[in-house]
NULO-277456 format. One record per residue: residue number from 1; residue in one letter; x, y, z of N, C-alpha, C in turn. Coordinates in nm, 3 decimals. Layout:
# residues N
SITE  pos  code   n.east  n.north     n.up  ca.east  ca.north    ca.up   c.east  c.north     c.up
SITE  NUM     a        X        Y        Z        X         Y        Z        X        Y        Z
...
***
This chain:
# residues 79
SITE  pos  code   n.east  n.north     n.up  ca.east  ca.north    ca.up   c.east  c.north     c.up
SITE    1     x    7.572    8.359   10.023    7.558     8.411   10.158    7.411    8.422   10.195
SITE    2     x    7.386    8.421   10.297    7.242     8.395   10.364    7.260    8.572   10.403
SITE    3     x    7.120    8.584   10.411    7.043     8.723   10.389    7.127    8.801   10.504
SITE    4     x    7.123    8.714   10.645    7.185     8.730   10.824    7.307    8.767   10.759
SITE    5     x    7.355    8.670   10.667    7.514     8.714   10.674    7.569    8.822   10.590
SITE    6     x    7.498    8.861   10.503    7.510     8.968   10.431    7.475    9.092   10.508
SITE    7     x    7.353    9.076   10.631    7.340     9.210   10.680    7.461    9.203   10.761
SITE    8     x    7.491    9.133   10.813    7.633     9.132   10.909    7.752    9.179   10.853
SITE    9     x    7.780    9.136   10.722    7.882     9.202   10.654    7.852    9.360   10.642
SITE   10     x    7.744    9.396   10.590    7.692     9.534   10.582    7.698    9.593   10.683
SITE   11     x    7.670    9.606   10.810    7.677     9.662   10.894    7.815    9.660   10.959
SITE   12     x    7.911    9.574   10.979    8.005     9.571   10.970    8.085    9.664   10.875
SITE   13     x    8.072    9.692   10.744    8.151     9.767   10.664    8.108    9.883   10.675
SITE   14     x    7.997    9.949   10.740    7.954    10.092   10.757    8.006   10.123   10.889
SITE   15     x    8.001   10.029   11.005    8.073    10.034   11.139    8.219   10.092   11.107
SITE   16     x    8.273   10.006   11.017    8.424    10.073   10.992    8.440   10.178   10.914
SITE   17     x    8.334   10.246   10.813    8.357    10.357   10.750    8.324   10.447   10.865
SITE   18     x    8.283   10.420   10.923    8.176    10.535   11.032    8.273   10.564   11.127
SITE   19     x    8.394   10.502   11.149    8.501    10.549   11.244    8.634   10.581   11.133
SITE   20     x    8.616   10.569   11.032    8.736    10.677   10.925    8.732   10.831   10.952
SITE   21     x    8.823   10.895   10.994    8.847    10.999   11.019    8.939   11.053   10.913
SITE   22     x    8.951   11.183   10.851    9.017    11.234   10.781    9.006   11.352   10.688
SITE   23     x    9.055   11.461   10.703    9.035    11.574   10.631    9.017   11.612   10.466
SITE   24     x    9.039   11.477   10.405    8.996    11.481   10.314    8.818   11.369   10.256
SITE   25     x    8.825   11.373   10.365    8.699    11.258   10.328    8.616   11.308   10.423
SITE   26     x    8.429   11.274   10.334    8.372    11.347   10.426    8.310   11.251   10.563
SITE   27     x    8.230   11.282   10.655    8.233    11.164   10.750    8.073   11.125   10.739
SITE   28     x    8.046   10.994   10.794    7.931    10.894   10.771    7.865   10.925   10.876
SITE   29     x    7.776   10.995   10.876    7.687    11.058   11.005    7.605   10.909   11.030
SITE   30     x    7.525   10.854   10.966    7.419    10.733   11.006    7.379   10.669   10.843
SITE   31     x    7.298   10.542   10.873    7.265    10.482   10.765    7.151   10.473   10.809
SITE   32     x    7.003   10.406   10.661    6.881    10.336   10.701    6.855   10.295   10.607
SITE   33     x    6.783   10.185   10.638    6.685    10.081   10.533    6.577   10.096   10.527
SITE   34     x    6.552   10.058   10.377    6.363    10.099   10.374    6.363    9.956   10.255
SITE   35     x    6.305    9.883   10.285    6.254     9.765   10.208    6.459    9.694   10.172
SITE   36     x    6.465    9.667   10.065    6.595     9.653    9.987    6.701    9.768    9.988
SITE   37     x    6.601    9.912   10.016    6.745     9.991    9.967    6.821   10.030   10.095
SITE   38     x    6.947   10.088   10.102    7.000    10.122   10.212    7.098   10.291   10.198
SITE   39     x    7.016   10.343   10.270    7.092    10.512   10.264    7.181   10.526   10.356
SITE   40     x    7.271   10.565   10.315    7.408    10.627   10.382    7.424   10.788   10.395
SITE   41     x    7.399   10.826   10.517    7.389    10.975   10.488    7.568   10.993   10.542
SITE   42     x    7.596   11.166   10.492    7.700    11.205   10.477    7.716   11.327   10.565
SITE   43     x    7.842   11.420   10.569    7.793    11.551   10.591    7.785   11.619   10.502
SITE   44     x    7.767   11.748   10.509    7.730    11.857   10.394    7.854   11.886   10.353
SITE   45     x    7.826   11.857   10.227    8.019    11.939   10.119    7.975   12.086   10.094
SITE   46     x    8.005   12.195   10.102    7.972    12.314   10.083    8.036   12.326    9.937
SITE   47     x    8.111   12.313    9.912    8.165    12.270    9.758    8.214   12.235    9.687
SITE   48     x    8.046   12.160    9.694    8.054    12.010    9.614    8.145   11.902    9.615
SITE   49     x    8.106   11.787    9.571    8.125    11.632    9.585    8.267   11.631    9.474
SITE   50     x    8.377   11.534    9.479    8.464    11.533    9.425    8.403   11.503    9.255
SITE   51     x    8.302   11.406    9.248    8.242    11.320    9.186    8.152   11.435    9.098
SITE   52     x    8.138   11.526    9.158    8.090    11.653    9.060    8.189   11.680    8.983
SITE   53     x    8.290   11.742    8.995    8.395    11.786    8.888    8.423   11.670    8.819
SITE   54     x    8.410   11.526    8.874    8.489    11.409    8.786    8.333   11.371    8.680
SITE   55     x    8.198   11.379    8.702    8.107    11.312    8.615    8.025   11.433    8.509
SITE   56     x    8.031   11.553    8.591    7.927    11.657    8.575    7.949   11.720    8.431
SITE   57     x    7.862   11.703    8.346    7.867    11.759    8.249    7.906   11.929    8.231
SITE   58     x    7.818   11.978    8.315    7.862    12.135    8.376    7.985   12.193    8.465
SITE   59     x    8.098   12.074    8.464    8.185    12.059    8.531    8.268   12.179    8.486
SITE   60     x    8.357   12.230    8.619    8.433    12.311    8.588    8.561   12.241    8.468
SITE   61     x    8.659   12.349    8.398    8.787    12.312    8.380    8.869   12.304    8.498
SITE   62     x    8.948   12.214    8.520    9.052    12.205    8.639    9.147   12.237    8.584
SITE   63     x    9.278   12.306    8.609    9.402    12.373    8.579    9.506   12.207    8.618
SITE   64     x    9.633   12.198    8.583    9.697    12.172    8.642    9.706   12.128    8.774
SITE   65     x    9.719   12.261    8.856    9.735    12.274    8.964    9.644   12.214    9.067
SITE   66     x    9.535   12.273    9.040    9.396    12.208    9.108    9.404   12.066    9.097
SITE   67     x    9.401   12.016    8.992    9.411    11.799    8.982    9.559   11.762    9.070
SITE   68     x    9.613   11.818    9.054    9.753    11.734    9.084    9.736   11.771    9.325
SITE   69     x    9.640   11.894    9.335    9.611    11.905    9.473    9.482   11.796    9.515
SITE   70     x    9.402   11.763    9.421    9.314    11.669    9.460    9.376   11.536    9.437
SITE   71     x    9.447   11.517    9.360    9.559    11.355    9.360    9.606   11.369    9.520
SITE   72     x    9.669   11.459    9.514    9.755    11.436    9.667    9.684   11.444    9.792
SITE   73     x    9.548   11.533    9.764    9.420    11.478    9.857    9.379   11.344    9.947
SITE   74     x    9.351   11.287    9.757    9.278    11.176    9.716    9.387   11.032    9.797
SITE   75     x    9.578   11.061    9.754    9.635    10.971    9.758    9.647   10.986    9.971
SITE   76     x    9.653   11.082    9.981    9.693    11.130   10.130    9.518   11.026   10.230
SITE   77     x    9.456   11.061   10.156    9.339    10.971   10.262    9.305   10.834   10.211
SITE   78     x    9.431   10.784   10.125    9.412    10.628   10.139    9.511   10.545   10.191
SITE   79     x    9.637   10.666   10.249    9.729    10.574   10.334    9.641   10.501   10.444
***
């Protein structure tokens, strides 16, 4: 792919995250480029990123209950 068409795809795939709506997902306020890299800003999680409890060494224990409510979260905002 040529450089044009890759930004086209890119901007294109943030265009469509940027209109996902849904209470379990957080929403895509804006993006920017600085040389190669490209930032995607978010809104604020007050607590914390799913990706905290799933990588974080300091991670809580999850019960039961708690995983099987973030499955049905997780499965509910990918219909």
């Amino acid at each position: 792919c040529s450089t044009g068409q890759q930004r086209l795809s890119l901007t294109t795939r943030i265009f469509t995250i940027s209109k996902i709506a849904h209470t379990n997902l957080t929403n895509l306020l804006g993006y920017g480029r600085q040389g190669n890299d490209i930032y995607l800003v978010y809104e604020y999680v007050s607590n914390g990123s799913l990706d905290r409890f799933l990588f974080s060494n300091d991670r809580p224990v999850l019960n039961w209950s708690d995983r099987f409510n973030i499955i049905k979260g997780v499965a509910s905002a990918l219909k």
